[in-house]
N, C-alpha and C positions, 0 to 999 in steps of 0.2 A: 752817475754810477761808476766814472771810469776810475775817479780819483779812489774808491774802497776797493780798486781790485791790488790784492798780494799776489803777490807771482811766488812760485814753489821755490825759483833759484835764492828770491828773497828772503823767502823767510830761513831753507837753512843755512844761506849765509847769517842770516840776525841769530838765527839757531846756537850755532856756531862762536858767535863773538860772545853770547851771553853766558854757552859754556866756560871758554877762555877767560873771560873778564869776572864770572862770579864764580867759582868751581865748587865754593863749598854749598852755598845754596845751591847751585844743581846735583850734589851729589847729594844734598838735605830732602830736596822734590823728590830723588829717584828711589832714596833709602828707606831712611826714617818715617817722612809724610807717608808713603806709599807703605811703610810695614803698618802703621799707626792703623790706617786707612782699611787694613787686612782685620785688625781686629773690629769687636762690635764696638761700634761707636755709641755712645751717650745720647738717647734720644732725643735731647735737648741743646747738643752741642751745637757752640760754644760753650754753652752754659757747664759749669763743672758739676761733676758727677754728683747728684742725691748722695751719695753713699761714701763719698770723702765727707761731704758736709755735714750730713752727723756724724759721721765720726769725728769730727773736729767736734763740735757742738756738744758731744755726748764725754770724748776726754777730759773738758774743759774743764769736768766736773771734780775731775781726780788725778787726772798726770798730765804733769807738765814734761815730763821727759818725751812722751811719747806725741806730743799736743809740738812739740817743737820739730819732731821730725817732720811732720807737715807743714806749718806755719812759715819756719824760718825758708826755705826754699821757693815758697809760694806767700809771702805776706797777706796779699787779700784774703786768706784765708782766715784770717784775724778778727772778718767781719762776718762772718759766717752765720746764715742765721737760719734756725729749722723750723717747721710748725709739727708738734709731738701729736697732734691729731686736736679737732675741732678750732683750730685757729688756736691755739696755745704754740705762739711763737714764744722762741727763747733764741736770744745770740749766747754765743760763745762768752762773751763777757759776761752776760745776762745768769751764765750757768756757775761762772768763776763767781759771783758778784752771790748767789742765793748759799752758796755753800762755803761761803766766806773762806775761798783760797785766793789771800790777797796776793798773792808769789802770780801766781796764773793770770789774775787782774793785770798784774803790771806790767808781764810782757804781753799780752795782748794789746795794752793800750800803745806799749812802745812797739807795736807793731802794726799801726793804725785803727786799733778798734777805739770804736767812738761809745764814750762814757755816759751813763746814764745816773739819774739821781740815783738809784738803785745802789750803783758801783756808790758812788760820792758816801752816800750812808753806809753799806759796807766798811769801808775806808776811814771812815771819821774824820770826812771833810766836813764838818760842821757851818761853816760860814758857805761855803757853798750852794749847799743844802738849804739854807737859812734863803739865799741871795735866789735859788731856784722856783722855793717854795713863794716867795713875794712875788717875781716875775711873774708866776703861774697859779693864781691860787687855787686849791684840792687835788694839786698835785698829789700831793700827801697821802692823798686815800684812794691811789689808784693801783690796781694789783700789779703785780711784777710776772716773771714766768712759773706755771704752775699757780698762780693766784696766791703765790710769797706775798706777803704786805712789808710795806717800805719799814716797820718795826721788824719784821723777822728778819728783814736783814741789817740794820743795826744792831741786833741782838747775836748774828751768827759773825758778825764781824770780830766779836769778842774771842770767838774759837779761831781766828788766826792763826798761822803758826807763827813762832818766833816774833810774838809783839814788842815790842820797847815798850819802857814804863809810861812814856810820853805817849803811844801808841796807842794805848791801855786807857789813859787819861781821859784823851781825847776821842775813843769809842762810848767810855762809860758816857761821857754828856752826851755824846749822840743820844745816845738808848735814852736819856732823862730827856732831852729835846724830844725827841719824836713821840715819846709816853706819852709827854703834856700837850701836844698836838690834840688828842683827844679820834683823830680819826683817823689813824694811819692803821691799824690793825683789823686785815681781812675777816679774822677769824671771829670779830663779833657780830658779823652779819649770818653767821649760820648757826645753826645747833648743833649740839653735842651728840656723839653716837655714845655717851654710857647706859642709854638703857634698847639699844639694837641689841639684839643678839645676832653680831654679823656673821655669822657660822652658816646661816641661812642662806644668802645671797652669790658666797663662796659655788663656783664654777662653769662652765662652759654655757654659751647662749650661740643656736642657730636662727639664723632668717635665710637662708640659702641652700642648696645644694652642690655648692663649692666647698673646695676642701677650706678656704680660707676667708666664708663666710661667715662669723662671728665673733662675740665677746668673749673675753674670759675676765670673770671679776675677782680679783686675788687680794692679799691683804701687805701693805706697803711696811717699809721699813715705819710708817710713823702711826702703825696697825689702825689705816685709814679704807676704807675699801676702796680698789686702784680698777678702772675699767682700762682694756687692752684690746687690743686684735687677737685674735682667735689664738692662743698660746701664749701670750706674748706680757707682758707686766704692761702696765699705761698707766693714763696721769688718775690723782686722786679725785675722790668721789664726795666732795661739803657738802654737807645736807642741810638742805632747806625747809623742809618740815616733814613729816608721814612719810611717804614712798620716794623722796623730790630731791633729787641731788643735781648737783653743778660740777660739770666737770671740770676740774682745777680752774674753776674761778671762771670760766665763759662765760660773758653775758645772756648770749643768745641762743643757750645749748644745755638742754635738760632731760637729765633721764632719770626714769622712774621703775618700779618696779611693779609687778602685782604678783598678791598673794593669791591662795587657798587655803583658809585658814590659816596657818602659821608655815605654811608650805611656798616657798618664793616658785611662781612657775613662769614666767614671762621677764623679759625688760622691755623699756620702749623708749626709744631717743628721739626727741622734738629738737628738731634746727625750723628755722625759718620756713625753709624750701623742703623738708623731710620730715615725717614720720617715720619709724621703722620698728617692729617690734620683732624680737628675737626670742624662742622658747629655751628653757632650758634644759639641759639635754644631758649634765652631768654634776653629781656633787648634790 
């Protein structure tokens, strides 16, 4: 035991030389670490905060100016990746890549985000695409974030900004390649809401007595019905037949509704591990 004993003159001697010899890390320990320290810490930290990360994930969509004030100072941030609710992950590229802002694509990959066939079809890498689909086959007919099919985003790649004609070219074969695939397109696996009258299904759903126990089901820019957290807009609602919808494409994750007569009074969402039904309570 003799050899673990520190004597007090020892240590602030070692005290002492570490100040001398590092100054700026000890005035880094005494400052900075120590204000940092003051504020509430990330309950996951290290791990970066929830709430920079959508936010990254969530600009990806639409500004790149503001998407760089992040990014560039922190790069990992490039990899960034969210679950929107029910396991619907999306990365940052994933979001640049469905809303075909290929500018946003590019610096995220030059700034280490890792490309998915998603992006490649976006882009109208065609031979890539071709070379990925072989290596893996029914790639093709696997959803992307929000349950995009590998066709909507060949097709949204066309709305580009500033395409070259070469550009342009070389999207339109994409869109012909992946047409002729035969199974790249989400949206023929669900039905059609034109004879819903979604007017019905429109508002607020409790299962709790928290203030921020529930749904709200609103209707999407793609006037799809969008299930949310209580207030909040959330991902799209593909209907699978009667009362049976999928929430943006989840395998494992279904919710339904019930009527009264032509009156929606209930939802109920089936995961694996969960039941839950919620009444509704407004609208």
């Amino acid at each position: 035991m003799e050899q673990h004993r520190f004597s007090r003159r020892k240590f602030i001697s070692t005290a002492a030389v570490g100040a001398t010899v590092f100054p700026s890390n000890f005035l880094f320990a005494r400052g900075e670490a120590a204000k940092s320290m003051d504020d509430k810490m990330f309950y996951r930290y290290p791990a970066i905060d929830d709430e920079v990360v959508s936010q990254v994930v969530g600009l990806s969509h639409f500004n790149l100016e503001k998407l760089k004030e992040l990014v560039i100072p922190r790069p990992e941030l490039a990899r960034a990746v969210w679950d929107w609710g029910f396991g619907d992950w999306e990365s940052a590229l994933g979001a640049a890549a469905h809303v075909g802002r290929r500018d946003i694509a590019l610096f995220l990959m030059e700034k280490g985000a890792r490309a998915d066939i998603f992006t490649f079809t976006m882009m109208g890498q065609l031979e890539v695409v071709k070379a990925m689909i072989k290596a893996s086959p029914g790639i093709e007919s696997v959803a992307g974030p929000h349950g995009f099919s590998l066709l909507h985003h060949a097709k949204v790649g066309l709305e580009s900004n500033d395409l070259t004609e070469k550009e342009k070219r070389a999207q339109h074969k994409m869109v012909e390649f992946v047409e002729r695939l035969g199974n790249a397109d989400q949206q023929e696996k669900y039905m059609e809401y034109s004879e819903l009258n979604k007017e019905i299904y429109l508002g607020d759903y409790k299962y709790g007595d928290g203030e921020e126990d529930g749904f709200t089901i609103r209707l999407n820019m793609r006037k799809m019905l969008s299930f949310g957290r209580l207030g909040k807009f959330g991902g799209s609602l593909y209907r699978l037949d009667g009362q049976r919808f999928r929430y943006n494409g989840a395998p494992s994750v279904e919710i339904s509704f019930q009527l009264e007569g032509q009156k929606v009074v209930s939802l109920t969402v089936h995961e694996p591990s969960l039941i839950l039904t919620a009444k509704k309570v407004t609208g």
